[in-house]
C-alpha positions as CSV (number, residue, x, y, z in Angstrom):
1,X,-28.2,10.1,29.8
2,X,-24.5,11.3,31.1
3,X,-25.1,8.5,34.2
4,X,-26.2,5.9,31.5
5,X,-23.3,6.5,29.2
6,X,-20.8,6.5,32.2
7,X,-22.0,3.6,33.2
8,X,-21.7,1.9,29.9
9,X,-18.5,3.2,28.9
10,X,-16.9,1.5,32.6
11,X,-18.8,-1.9,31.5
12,X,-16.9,-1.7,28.0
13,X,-13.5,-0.6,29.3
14,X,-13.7,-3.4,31.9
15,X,-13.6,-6.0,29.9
16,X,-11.0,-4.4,27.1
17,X,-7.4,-5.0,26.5
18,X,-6.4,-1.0,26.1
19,X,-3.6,0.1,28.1
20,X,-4.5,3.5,31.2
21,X,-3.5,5.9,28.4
22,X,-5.7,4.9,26.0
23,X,-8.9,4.5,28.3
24,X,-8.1,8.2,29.6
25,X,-7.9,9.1,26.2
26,X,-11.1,7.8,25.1
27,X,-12.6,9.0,28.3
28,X,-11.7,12.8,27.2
29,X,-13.7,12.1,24.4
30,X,-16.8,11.0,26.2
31,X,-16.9,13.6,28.8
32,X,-16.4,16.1,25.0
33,X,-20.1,14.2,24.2
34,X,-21.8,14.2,27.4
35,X,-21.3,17.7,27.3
36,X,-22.2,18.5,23.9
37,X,-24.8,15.8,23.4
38,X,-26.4,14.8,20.5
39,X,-26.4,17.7,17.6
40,X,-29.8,19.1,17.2
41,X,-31.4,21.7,15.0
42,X,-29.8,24.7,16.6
43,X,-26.4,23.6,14.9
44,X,-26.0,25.2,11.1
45,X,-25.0,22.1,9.9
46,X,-28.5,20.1,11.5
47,X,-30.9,22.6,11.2
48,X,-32.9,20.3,7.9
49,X,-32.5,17.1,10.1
50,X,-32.4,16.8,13.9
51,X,-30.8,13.8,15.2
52,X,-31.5,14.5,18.7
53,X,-35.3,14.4,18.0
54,X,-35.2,11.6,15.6
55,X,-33.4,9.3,18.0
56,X,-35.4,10.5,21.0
57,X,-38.2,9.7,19.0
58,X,-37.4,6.2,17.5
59,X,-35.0,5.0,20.3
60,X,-36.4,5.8,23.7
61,X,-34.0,4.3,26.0
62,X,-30.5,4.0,23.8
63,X,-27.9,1.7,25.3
64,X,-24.1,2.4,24.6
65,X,-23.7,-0.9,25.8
66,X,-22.3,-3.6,23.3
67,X,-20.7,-6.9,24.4
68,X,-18.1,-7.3,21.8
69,X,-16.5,-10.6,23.4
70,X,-19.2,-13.1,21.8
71,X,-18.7,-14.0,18.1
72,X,-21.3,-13.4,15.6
73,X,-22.5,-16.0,12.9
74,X,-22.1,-14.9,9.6
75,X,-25.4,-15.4,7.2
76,X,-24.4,-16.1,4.1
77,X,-27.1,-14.2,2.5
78,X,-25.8,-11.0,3.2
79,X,-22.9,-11.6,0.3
80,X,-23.3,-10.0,-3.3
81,X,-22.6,-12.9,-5.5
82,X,-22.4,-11.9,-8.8
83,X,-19.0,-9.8,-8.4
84,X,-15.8,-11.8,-7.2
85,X,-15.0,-9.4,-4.1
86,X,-12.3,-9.4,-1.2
87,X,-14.2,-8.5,2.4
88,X,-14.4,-7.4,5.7
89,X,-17.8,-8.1,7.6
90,X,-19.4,-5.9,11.1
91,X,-21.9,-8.0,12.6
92,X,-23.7,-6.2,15.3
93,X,-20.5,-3.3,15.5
94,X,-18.1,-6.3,16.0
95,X,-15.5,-7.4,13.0
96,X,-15.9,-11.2,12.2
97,X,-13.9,-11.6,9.3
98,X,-11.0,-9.8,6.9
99,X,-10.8,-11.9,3.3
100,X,-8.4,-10.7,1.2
101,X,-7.3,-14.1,-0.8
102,X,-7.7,-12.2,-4.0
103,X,-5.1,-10.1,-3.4
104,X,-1.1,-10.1,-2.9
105,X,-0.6,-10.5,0.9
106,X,2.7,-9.0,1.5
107,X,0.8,-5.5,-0.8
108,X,-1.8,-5.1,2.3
109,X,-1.2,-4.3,5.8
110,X,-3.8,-4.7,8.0
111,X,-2.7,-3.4,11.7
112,X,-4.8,-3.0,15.0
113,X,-4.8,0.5,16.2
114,X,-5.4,-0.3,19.6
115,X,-3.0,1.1,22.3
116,X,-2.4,3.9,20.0
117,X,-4.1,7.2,20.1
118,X,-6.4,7.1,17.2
119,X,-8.3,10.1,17.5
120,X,-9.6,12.5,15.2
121,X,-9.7,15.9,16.3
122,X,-13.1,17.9,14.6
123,X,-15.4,19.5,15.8
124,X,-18.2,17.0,16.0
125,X,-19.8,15.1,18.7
126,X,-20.6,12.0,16.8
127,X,-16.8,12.1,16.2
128,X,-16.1,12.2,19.7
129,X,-18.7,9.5,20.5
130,X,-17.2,7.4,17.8
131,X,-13.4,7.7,19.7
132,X,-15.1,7.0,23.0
133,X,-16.9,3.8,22.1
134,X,-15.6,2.4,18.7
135,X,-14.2,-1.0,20.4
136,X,-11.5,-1.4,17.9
137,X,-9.4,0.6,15.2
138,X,-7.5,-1.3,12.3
139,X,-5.3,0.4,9.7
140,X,-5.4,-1.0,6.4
141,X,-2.5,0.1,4.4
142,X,-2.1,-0.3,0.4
143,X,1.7,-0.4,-0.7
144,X,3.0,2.1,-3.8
145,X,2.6,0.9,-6.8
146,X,-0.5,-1.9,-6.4
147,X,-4.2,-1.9,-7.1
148,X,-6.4,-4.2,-5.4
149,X,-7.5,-7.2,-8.0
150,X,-10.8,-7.3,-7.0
151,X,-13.3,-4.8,-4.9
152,X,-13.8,-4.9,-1.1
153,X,-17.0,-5.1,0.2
154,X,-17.2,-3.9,3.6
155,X,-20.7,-5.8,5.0
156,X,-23.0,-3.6,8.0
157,X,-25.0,-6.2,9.2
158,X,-27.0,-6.5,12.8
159,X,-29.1,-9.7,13.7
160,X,-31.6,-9.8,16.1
161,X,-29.3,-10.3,19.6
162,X,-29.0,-6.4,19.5
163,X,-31.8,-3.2,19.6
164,X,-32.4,0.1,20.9
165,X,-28.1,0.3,20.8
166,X,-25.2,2.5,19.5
167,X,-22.6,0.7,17.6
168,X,-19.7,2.5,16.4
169,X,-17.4,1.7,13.7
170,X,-14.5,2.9,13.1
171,X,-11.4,2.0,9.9
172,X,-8.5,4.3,8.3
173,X,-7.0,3.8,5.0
174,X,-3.5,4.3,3.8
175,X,-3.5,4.1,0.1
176,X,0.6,4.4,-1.1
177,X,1.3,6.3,-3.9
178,X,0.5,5.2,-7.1
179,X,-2.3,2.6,-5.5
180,X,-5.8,2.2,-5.7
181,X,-8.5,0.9,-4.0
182,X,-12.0,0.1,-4.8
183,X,-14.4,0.1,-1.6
184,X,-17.9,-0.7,-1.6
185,X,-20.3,0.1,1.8
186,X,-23.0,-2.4,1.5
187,X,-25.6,-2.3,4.2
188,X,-28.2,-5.1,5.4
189,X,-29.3,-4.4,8.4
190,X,-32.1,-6.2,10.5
191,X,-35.6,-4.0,11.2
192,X,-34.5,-3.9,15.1
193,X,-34.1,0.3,15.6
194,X,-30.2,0.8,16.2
195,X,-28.1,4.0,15.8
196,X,-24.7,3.0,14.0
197,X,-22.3,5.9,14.1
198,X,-19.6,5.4,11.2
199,X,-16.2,6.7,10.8
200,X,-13.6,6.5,7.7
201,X,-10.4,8.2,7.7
202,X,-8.3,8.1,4.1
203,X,-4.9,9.3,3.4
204,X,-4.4,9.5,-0.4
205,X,-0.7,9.5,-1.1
206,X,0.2,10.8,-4.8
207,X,-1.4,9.5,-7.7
208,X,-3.2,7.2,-5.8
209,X,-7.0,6.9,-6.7
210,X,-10.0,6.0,-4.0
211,X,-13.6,5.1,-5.4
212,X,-15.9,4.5,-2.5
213,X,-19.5,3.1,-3.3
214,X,-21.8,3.3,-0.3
215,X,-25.0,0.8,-0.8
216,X,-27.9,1.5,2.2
217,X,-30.9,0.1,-0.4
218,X,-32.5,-2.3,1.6
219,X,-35.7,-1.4,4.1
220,X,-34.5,-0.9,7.9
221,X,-35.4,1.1,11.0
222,X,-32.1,1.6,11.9
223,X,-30.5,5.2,12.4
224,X,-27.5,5.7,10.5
225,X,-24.4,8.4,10.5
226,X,-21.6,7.9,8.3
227,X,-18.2,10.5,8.5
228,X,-15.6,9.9,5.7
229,X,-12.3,12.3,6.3
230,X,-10.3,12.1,2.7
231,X,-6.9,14.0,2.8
232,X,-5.5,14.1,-0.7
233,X,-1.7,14.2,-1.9
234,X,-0.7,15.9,-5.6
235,X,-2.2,14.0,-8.7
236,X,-5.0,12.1,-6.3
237,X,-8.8,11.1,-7.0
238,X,-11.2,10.2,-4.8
239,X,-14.3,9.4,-6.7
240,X,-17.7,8.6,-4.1
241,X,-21.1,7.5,-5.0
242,X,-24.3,7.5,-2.3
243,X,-27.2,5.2,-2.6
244,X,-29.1,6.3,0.2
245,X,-32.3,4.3,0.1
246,X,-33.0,1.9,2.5
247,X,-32.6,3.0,6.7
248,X,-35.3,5.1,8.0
249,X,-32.6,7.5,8.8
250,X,-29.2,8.3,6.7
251,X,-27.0,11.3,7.0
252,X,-23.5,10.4,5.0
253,X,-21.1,13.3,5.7
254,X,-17.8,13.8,3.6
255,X,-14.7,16.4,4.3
256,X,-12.5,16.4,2.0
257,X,-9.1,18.2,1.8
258,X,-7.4,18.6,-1.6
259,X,-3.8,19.5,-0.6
260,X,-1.9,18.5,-3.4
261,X,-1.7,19.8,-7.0
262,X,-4.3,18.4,-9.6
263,X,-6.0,16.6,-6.8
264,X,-9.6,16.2,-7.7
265,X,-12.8,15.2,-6.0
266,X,-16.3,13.6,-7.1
267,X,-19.3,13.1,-5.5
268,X,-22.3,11.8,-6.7
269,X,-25.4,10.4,-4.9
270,X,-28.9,9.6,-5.1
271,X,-31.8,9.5,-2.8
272,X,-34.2,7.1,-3.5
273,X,-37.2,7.3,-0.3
274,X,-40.5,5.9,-0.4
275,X,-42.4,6.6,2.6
276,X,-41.8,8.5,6.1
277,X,-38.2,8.3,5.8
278,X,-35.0,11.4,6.7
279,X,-32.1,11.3,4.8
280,X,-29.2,13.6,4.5
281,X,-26.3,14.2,2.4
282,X,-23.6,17.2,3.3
283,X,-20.0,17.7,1.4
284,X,-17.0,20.1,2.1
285,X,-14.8,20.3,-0.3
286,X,-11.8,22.3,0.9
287,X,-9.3,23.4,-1.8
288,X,-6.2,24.1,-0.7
289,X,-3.7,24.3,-3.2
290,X,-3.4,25.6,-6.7
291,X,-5.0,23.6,-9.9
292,X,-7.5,21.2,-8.3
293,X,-11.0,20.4,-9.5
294,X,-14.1,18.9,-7.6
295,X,-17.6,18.0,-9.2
296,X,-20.6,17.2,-7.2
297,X,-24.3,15.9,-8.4
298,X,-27.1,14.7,-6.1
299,X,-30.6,14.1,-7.4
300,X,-33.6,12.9,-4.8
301,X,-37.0,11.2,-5.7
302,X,-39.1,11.4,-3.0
303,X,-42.1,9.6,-1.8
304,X,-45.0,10.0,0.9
305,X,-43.2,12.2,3.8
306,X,-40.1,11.5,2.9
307,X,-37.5,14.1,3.6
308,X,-34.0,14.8,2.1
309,X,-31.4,17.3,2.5
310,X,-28.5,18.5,0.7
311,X,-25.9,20.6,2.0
312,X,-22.8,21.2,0.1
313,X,-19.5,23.4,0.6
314,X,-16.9,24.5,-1.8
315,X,-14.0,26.4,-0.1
316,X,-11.4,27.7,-1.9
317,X,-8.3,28.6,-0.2
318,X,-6.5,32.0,-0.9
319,X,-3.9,30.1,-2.2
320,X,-6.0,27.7,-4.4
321,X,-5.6,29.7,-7.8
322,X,-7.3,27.7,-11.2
323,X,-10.1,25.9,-8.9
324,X,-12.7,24.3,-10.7
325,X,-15.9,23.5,-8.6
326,X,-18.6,22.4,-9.9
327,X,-21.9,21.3,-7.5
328,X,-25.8,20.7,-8.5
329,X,-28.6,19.1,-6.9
330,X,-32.1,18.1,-8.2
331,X,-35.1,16.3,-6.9
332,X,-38.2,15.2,-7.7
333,X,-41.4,14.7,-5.2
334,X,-43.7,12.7,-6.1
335,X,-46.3,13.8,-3.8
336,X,-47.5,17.3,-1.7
337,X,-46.2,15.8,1.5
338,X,-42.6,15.2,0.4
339,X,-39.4,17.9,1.3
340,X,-36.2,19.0,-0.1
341,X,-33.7,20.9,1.5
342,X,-31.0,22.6,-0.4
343,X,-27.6,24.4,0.8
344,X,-25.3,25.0,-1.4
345,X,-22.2,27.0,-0.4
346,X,-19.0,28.8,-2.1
347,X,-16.4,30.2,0.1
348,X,-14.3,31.8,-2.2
349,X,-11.0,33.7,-1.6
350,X,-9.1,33.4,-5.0
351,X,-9.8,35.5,-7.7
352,X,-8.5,32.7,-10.4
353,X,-11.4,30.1,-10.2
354,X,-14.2,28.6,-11.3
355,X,-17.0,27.6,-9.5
356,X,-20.6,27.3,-9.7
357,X,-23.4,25.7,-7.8
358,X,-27.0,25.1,-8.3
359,X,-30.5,23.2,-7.1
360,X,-34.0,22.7,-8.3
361,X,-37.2,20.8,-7.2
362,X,-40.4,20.1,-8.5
363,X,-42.9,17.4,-9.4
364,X,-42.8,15.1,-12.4
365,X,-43.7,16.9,-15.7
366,X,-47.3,16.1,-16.6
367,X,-46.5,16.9,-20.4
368,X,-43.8,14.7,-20.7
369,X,-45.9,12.1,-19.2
370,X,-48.9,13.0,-21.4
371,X,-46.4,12.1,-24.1
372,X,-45.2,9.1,-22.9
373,X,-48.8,8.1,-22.2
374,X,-49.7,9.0,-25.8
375,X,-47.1,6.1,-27.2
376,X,-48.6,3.2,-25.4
377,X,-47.2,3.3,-22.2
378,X,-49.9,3.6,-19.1
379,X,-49.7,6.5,-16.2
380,X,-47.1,4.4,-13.9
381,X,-45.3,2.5,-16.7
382,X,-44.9,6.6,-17.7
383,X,-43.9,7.7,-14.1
384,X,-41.2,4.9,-14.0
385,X,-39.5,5.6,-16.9
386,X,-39.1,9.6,-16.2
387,X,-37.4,8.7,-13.1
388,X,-35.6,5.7,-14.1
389,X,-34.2,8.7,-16.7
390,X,-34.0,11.3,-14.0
391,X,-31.6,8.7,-11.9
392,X,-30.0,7.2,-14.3
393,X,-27.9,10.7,-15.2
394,X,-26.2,9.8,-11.3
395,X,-25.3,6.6,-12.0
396,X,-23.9,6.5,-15.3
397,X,-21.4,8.7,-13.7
398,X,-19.6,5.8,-12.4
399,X,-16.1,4.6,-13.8
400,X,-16.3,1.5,-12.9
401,X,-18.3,-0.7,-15.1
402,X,-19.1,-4.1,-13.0
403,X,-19.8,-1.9,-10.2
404,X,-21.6,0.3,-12.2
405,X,-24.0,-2.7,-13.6
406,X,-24.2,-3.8,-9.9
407,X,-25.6,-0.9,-8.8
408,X,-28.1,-0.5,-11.9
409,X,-29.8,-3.6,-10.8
410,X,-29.7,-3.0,-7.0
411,X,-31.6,-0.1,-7.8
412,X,-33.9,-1.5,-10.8
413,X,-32.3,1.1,-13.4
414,X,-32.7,-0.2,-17.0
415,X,-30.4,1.4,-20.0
């Protein structure tokens, strides 16, 4: 694989416009994944789901090969239309189009990275794969004082022109004090088996708020990993919802650092897998500082073979007196072949605190069907509605209402 990605990597940097310091610097980075390859089970933080196997086993021969100078057309199906939305659109890795018009121009900066060194030092080789081959970085700033107008959608589409490859994506986020921004992940991808490697970086200035909405609902074979790094400033909110649903493989990963005073954190996801599917969800939470708060809830409904994981740290800092932490996770399987894996952590090094975490599995209750069963409702008209119930706890956790009502229908919730 080493001579492969070599080889690949030269073919890319060829035809790029980076300066000798920046293709040195990305270089660093791929020699840092060629020798610590793809993470496998014998790392703590793989050992539910191992991403060496699972590509070995649905991509034979991967290509880190991606020819980003051809233009992609944009298929105007992928859009949501029933929420006015600003955008930004990957097609096959590649980024065809920013559309702000909703928004004041002169509040939004959108600046290219490239030239610059961009990296993000963690320990990580899908990280490092990310800095070696993401083929371009672009900052997008928010100014003080201004909330974006409407959402942004950020489309991950592939077509057809690309299979068996490794895209990698890669954005950062300013938001200025006082700001907010509204981001929505929506993924549509085509049933060609691709491994898209994903990386966010946020800087939350004070008082600014962050609600990130990640959509993967729609049936694909691709292999997905997604990395969001949120660094919080005092009186900052990050709020992120999961809908992990649709790829046969999903592992979103979130680090988050509250280092400001009456920061706070939410997470909240749901895993909703029907058949022969892997999907993964694992939070750190690292409080830093005195008086911050994080909650987390993730609840899993689980179908034929299908697999999730949970795996979620709460680290409080020495120095991090009045924490509140809060984390659960529940899941439902709905037959004798389906797994859930739980890991909840506390790291804990304050005595002032409070934090608690929690998980529990089972199958649906056959007396609370009997019941529903007994009022007219037939054995799957039953089943639905206990997990429609079940799911709907997750969702109504949301703050924002369109969005909120978006995402009830994506996923078929009723009230």
């Amino acid at each position: 694989m080493s001579e492969q990605l070599q080889s690949d990597f030269d073919k890319i940097m060829k035809n790029s416009k980076i300066s000798e310091e920046e293709i040195l610097v990305k270089k660093n980075f791929l020699n840092k994944f060629i020798k610590s390859g793809f993470p496998n089970r014998k790392q703590e933080d793989w050992k539910f789901l191992d991403i060496s196997q699972i590509i070995k086993k649905n991509i034979s021969d991967l290509s880190f090969f991606n020819d980003y100078s051809q233009p992609n057309i944009i298929d105007p199906f992928i859009f949501i239309d029933s929420l006015e939305h600003n955008k930004i659109i990957f097609i096959n890795g590649r980024i065809e189009k920013f559309d702000f018009s909703y928004e004041d121009q002169n509040k939004i900066k959108i600046k290219d990275e490239i030239g610059k060194d961009i990296s993000f030092n963690y320990e990580n080789s899908l990280i490092d794969l990310n800095n070696a081959f993401a083929h371009k970085v672009f900052k997008i700033s928010i100014k003080k004082d201004y909330s974006l107008k409407k959402p942004l959608i950020i489309y991950h589409s592939t077509n057809d022109k690309i299979k068996s490859t490794n895209i990698n994506l890669r954005l950062d986020f300013e938001l200025g004090e006082n700001s907010c921004l509204r981001l929505i992940d929506f993924f549509n991808n085509s049933k060609a088996k691709n491994f898209i490697n994903i990386f966010y970086n946020f800087n939350l200035n004070k008082g600014s708020i962050l609600k990130n909405f990640k959509i993967d609902k729609f049936k694909s074979d691709n292999l997905k990993y997604s990395f969001n790094n949120i660094e919080q400033d005092i009186s900052s909110i990050s709020e992120t919802f999961i809908l992990s649903a649709g790829s046969n493989y999903f592992k979103n990963e979130i680090n988050c650092n509250l280092n400001g005073e009456y920061s706070s954190a939410f997470i909240n996801g749901v895993f909703s897998l029907k058949e022969n599917q892997q999907h993964e969800i694992r939070t750190t939470i690292n409080h830093l500082v005195e008086n911050t708060k994080s909650y987390q809830l993730i609840k899993s409904v689980l179908g034929k073979n299908s697999k999730s994981a949970y795996q979620g740290r709460i680290f409080v800092d020495s120095k991090a007196q009045k924490t509140d932490g809060y984390q659960l996770s529940k899941a439902i399987l709905l037959d004798e072949t389906s797994e859930f894996n739980a890991k909840p952590e506390l790291e804990i090094y304050a005595d002032d605190v409070k934090c608690s975490h929690g998980s529990a599995s089972g199958s649906l209750n056959e007396d609370s069907i009997f019941y529903l069963m007994s009022r007219g409702l037939n054995y799957q008209q039953s089943k639905e509605l206990l997990i429609n119930g079940f799911l709907l706890d997750v969702v109504e956790k949301i703050t924002e209402a369109e969005i909120k009502k978006l995402i009830k229908n994506i996923i078929g919730l009723k009230e």
